[in-house]
C-alpha positions in Angstrom: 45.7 78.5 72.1 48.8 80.8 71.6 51.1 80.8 73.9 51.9 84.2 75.7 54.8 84.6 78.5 54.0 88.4 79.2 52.2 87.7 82.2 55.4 86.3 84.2 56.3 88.3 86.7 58.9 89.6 89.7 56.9 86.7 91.7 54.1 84.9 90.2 52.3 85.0 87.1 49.2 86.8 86.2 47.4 88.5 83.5 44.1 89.0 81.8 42.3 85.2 81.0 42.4 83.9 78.2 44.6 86.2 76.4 47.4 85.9 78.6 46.5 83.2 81.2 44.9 80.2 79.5 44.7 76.3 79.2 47.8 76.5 77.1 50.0 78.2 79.2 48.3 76.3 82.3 49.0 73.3 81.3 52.5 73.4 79.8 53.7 75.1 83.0 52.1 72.0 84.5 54.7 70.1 82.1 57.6 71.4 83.2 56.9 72.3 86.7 58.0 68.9 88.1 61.2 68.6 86.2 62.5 71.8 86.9 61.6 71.3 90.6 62.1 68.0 91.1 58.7 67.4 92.5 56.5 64.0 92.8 53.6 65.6 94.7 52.4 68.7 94.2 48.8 70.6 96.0 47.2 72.7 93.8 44.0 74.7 94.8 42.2 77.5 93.2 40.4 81.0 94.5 36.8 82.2 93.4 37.7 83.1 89.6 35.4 81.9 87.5 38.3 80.5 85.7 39.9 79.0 88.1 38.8 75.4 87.6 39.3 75.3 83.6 43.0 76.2 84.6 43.0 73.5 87.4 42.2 70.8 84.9 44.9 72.1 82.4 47.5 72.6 85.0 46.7 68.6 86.4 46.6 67.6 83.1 50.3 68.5 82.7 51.4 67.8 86.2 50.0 64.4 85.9 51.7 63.7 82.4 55.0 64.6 84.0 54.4 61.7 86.4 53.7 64.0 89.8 50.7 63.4 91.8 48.4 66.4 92.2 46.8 67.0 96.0 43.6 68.8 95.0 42.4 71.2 97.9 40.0 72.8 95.8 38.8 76.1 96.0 40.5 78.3 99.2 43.2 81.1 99.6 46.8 81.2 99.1 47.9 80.9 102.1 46.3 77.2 102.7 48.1 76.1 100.0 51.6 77.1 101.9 50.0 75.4 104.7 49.1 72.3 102.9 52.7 72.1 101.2 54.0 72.4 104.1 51.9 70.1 106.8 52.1 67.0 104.4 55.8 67.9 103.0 55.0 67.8 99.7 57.2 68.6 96.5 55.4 71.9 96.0 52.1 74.1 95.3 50.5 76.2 93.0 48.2 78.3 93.7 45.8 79.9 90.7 44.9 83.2 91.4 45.1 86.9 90.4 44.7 88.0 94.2 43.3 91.3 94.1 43.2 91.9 90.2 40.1 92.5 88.9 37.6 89.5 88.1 39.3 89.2 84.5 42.8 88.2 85.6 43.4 85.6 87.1 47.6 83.7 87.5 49.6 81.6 89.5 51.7 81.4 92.7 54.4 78.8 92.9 56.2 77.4 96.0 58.7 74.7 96.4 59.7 71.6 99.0 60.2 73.3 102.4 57.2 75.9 101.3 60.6 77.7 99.9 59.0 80.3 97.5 59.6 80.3 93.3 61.2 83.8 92.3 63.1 84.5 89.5 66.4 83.2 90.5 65.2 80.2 91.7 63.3 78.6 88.8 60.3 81.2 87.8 62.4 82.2 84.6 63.6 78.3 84.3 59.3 78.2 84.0 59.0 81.1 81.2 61.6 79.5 79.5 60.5 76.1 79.2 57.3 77.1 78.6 58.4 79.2 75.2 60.5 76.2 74.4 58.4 75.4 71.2 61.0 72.6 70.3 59.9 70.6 72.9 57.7 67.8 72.0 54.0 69.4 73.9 52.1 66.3 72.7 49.7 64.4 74.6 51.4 61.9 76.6 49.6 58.9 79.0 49.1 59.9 82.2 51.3 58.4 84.9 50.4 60.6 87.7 47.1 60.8 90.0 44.9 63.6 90.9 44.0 62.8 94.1 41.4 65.3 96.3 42.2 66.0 100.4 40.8 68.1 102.9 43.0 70.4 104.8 40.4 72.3 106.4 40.3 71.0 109.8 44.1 70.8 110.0 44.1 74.8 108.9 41.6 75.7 111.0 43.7 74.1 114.1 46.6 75.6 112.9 45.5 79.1 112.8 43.8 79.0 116.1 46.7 78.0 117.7 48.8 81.4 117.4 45.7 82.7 120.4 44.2 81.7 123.5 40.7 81.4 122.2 39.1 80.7 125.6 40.9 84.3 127.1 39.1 86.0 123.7 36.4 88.5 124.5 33.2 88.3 122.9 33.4 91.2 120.8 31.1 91.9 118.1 33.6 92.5 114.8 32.3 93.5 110.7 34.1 91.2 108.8 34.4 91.8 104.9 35.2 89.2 103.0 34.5 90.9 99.3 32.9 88.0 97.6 36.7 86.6 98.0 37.8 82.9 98.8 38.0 84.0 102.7 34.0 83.6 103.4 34.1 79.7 104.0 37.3 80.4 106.3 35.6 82.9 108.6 32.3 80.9 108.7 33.9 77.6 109.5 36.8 80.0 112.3 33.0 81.6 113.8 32.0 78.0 115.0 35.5 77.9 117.6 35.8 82.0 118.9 33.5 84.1 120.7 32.6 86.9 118.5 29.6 88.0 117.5 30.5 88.4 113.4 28.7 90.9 111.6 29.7 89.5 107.9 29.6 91.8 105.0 29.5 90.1 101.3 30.5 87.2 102.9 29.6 84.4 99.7 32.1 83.6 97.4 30.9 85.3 93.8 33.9 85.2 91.0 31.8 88.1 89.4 33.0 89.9 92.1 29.4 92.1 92.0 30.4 94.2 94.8 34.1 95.4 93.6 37.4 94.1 93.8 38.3 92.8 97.0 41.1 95.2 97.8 41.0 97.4 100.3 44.2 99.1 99.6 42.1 101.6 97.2 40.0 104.4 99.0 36.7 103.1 97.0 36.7 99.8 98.3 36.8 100.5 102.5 33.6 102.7 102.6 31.3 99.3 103.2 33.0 98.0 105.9 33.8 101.3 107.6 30.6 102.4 107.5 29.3 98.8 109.2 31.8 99.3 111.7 30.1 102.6 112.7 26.3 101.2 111.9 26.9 98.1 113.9 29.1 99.4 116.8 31.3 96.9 116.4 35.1 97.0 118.1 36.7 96.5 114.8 36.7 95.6 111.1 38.2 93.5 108.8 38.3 93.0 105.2 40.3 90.8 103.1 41.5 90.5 99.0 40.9 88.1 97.2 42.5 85.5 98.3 43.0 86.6 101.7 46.6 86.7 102.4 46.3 89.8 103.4 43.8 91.5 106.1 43.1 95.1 106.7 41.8 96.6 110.0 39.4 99.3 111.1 38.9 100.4 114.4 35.6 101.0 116.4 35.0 104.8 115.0 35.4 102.9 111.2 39.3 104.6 110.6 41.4 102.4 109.0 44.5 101.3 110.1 47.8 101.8 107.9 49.2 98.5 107.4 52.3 100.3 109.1 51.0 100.0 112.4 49.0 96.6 111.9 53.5 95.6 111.6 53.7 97.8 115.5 50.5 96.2 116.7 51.7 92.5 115.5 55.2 93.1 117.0 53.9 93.6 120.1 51.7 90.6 120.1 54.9 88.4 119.4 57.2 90.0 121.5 55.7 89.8 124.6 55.1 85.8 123.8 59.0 85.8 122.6 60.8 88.2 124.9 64.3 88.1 122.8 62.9 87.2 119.6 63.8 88.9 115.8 61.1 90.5 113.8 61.7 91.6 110.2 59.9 94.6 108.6 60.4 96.3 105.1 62.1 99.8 104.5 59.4 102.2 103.7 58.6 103.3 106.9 60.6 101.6 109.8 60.9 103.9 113.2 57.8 102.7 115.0 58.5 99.1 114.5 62.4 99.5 115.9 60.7 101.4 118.5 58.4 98.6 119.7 60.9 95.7 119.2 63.1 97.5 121.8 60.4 98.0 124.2 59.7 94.9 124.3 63.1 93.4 124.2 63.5 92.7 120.9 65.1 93.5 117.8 64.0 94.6 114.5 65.8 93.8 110.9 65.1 96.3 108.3 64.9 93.7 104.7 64.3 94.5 101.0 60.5 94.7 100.3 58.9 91.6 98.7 57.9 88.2 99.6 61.0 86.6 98.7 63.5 88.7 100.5 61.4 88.5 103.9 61.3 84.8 103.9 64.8 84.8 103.2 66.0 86.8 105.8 63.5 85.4 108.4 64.9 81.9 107.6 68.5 83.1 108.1 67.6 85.0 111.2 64.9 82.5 112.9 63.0 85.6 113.0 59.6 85.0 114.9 57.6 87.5 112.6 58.1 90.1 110.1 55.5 92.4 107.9 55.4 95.0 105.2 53.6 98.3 104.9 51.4 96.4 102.0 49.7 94.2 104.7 51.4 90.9 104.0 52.4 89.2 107.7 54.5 86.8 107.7 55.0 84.0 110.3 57.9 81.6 111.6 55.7 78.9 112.6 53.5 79.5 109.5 56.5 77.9 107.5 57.8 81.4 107.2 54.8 82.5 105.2 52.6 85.2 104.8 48.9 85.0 106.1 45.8 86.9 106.2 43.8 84.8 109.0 46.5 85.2 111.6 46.9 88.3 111.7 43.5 90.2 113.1 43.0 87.3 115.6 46.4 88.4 117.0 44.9 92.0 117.4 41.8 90.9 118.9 44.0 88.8 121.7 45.6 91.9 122.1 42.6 93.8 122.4 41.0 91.6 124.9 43.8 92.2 127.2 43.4 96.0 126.7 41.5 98.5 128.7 41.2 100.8 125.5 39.4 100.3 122.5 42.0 99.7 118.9 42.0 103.6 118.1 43.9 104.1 121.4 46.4 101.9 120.6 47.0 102.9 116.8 46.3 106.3 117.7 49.2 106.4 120.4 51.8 104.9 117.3 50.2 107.6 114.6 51.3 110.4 116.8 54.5 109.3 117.6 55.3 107.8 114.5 53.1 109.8 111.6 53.3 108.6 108.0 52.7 110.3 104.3 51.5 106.6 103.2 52.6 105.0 100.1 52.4 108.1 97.5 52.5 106.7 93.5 53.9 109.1 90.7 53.7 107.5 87.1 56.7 107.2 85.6 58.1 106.7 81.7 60.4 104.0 82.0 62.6 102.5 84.5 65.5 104.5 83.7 63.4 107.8 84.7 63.2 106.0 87.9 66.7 105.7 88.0 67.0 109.5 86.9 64.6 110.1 89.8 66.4 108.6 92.8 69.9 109.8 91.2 68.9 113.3 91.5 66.9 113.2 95.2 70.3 111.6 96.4 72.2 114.5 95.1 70.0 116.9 96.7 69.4 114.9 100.4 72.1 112.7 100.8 74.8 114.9 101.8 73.1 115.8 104.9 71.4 113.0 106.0 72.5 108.7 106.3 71.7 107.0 102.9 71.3 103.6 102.5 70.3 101.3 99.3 68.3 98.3 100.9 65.3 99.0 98.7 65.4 101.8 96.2 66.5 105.3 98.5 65.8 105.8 102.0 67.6 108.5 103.7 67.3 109.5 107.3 67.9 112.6 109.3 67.9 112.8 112.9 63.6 113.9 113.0 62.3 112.4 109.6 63.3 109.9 106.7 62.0 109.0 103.6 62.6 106.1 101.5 61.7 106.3 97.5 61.6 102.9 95.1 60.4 101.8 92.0 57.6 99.7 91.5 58.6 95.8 90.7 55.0 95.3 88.5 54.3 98.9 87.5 55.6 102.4 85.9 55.5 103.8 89.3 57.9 105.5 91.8 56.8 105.2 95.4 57.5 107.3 98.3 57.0 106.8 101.7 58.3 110.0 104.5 57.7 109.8 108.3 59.0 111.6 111.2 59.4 111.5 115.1 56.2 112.8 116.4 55.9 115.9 114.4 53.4 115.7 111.5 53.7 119.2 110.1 57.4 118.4 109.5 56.8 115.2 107.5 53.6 116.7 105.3 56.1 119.8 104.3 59.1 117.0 103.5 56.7 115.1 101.9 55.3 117.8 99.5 58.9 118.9 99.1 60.1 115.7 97.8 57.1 115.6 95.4 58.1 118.9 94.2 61.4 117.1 93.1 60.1 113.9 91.7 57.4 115.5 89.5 59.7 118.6 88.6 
């Protein structure tokens, strides 16, 4: 198969199989993986893409003919491949998967020794560019490593229902939609140790995905679970992507909750288990969070969206959590990762503490703290972004405090904004909130549109 490199990204790679992503590409990235990272043993697992195994092979295949040993967890989600990585110490771990891209795509998510992650700058373009290498001698070659299965379930399932006090849960009955994804095993195996009574919503793994993409970032895809939140009179709902590093919450009238305030809710739950402690969050939308950290006597670090920047900064800073307005939560005892299991069972301790239901709580934080959400604008190239956030400086910075920690944000005493380009796509995002006053951020907002899409 030709070899094609376009699927390489700010993070990971991913693109449509086979054009882009295929047995090829698998398996010479499995060839130089080791050798770039130094790495002897390696876990590899796979999500629900119907692909997924035919890249396993290819990828082993390579990884073994570079002399590593490959830790085959099989099918599961990212995040149990930074937890097995990490609870053995191994070399590395790929993941293959195309998270929420549709059921065409599917990729790969690298990690190092340490669960350190693989960006650009440290060794995902050394990958692309051993992988075009067409001098290099991609015969077959004996085999010297092993491809050896384990089972990290149990050890998972201990580890993520450690960050509660399961026997303090209430028995609440929760929806829980796992989209076809890789979570449904997860949640059925989790169900056997907690109280809840689990209404589960398309809760078998399917890699045709015959129900929709699992990601409930789009409108389209939260009507199901809303709608069984309502039907069920359930306390909350979840749903995950695909491969369920992220979770999304509804509360009990079937709302759902901003991933903005899932960051308040989690800071809270940490906080007053870590009086003292550091949280990170991103720079879209930031006041709530700062807000919270202080109540509860902590502080909050405003970092550069992206995976690789928060585990950076949460390394330096020994910070004990940190989360982004895109629903990725990330955890210092998780190996500094991001998980999607953690998360809502965090929200449910908290809300078995409570007297009020989860609208209360988010509902206090949206009023105080109301948001425009993350608002797209398609863009031509990256230099109209540029042209973009050059001209909405000229106009606002003067008045207000600017800063360049991600793209633009610029804040004024009652509302900020902050306006970046998109890493993967021709997008510019913006993001405006203000204290407590949400007719003053919806005319800001619409006034900044005004200026982006003049």
């Amino acid at each position: 198969m030709a070899i094609n490199t376009s699927g390489f990204g700010a993070y990971d790679i991913r693109g449509v199989y086979p054009e882009s992503i295929n047995q090829e590409l698998a398996y010479r990235v499995g060839r130089v993986f080791p050798e770039i990272f130094g790495a002897k043993k390696i876990a590899v697992g796979h999500d629900i893409r119907l692909s997924g195994p035919t890249l396993f092979d290819a990828l082993s295949r390579g990884l073994t003919e570079s002399g590593a040993d490959v830790f085959d967890i099989g099918q599961c989600g990212t995040e149990m491949i930074y937890f097995a990585t990490g609870f053995h110490d191994f070399d590395g771990g790929i993941m293959i998967t195309a998270s929420h891209n549709p059921k065409e795509y599917n990729g790969m998510k690298f990690v190092g020794k340490g669960v350190r992650p693989v960006a650009p700058k440290s060794g995902l373009l050394a990958v692309k560019a051993a992988v075009e290498d067409e001098a290099r001698d991609w015969s077959f070659r004996k085999a010297t490593g092993t491809v050896r299965r384990i089972d990290i379930q149990p050890d998972y399932i201990k580890c993520i229902l450690s960050y509660v006090d399961v026997k303090n849960l209430k028995p609440f009955k929760i929806v829980i939609n796992t989209g076809n994804g890789a979570a449904g095993p997860v949640i059925n195996e989790l169900e056997k140790f907690l109280p809840f009574d689990i209404v589960k919503v398309h809760n078998n793994t399917n890699g045709y995905f015959p129900n929709g993409v699992p990601n409930p970032l789009l409108q389209n895809a939260r009507a199901e679970t809303s709608a069984a939140v309502v039907q069920s009179g359930a306390a909350c709902g979840i749903a995950f992507d695909g491969d369920f590093d992220r979770c999304f919450l509804f509360d009990e009238r079937g709302n759902f909750i901003e991933g903005y305030y899932m960051v308040g809710l989690l800071a809270e739950a940490f906080l007053k288990k870590n009086r003292g402690a550091k949280i990170i969050c991103d720079p879209r939308a930031i006041w709530n969070t700062i807000d919270i950290a202080k109540k509860f006597g902590g502080k909050a670090l405003v970092c550069r969206s992206g995976h690789v920047y928060i585990k950076e900064l949460m390394r330096a800073e020994n910070a004990v959590y940190g989360g982004e307005m895109s629903s990725h939560h990330y955890f210092r005892d998780f190996y500094f990762c991001d998980s999607g299991m953690i998360p809502w069972l965090l929200v449910l301790e908290l809300l078995s503490k409570s007297k009020s239901p989860l609208s209360a709580l988010v509902n206090t934080m949206i009023m105080y703290y109301p948001i425009s959400g993350e608002i797209n604008t398609r863009v031509s190239s990256v230099e109209k972004v540029k042209e973009i956030m050059a001209r909405v400086e000229k106009i606002y910075g003067r008045a207000g405090t600017v800063d360049h920690i991600d793209g633009l944000s610029i804040e004024f005493r009652d509302w900020r904004f902050n306006l970046r380009g998109s890493q993967t796509e021709p997008y510019i995002r913006l993001n405006v909130e203000s204290r407590g006053d949400k007719r003053l951020m919806e005319a800001r907002r619409d006034e900044l549109l005004a200026v982006i899409r003049a």
